[in-house]
C-alpha positions in Angstrom: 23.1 53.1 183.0 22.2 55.6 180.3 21.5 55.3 176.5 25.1 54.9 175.1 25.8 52.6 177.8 22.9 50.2 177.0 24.3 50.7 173.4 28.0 49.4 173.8 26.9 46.8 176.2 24.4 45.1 173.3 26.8 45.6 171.1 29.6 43.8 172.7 26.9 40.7 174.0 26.8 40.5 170.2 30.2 40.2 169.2 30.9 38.1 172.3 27.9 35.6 170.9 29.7 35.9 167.4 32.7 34.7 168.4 31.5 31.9 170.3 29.8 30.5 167.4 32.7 30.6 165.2 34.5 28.8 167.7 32.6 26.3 167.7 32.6 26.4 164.3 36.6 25.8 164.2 36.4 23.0 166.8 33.9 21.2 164.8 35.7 21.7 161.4 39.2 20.6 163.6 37.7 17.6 164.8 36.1 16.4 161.1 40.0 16.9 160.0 41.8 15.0 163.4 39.0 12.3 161.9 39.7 12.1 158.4 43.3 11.8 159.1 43.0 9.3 161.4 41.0 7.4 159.3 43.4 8.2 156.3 46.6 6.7 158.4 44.8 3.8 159.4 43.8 3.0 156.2 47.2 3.9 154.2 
């Protein structure tokens, strides 16, 4: 594998990291809202 390779390949590891994280991100931030609103129907 040469330079530019080794490069692109970082690069995308990166990105691919990223985006894990802010999915996790959503699903924990969906979750907190499925709770509130169960929580709000129960309550109402």
């Amino acid at each position: 594998m040469n330079e530019k390779q080794s490069e692109e390949m970082k690069t995308l590891k990166a990105e691919k990291n990223k985006l894990r994280e802010e999915e996790l991100v959503l699903k924990a931030e969906k979750a907190k809202i499925e709770q509130q609103v169960k929580s709000g129907c129960m309550s109402g």
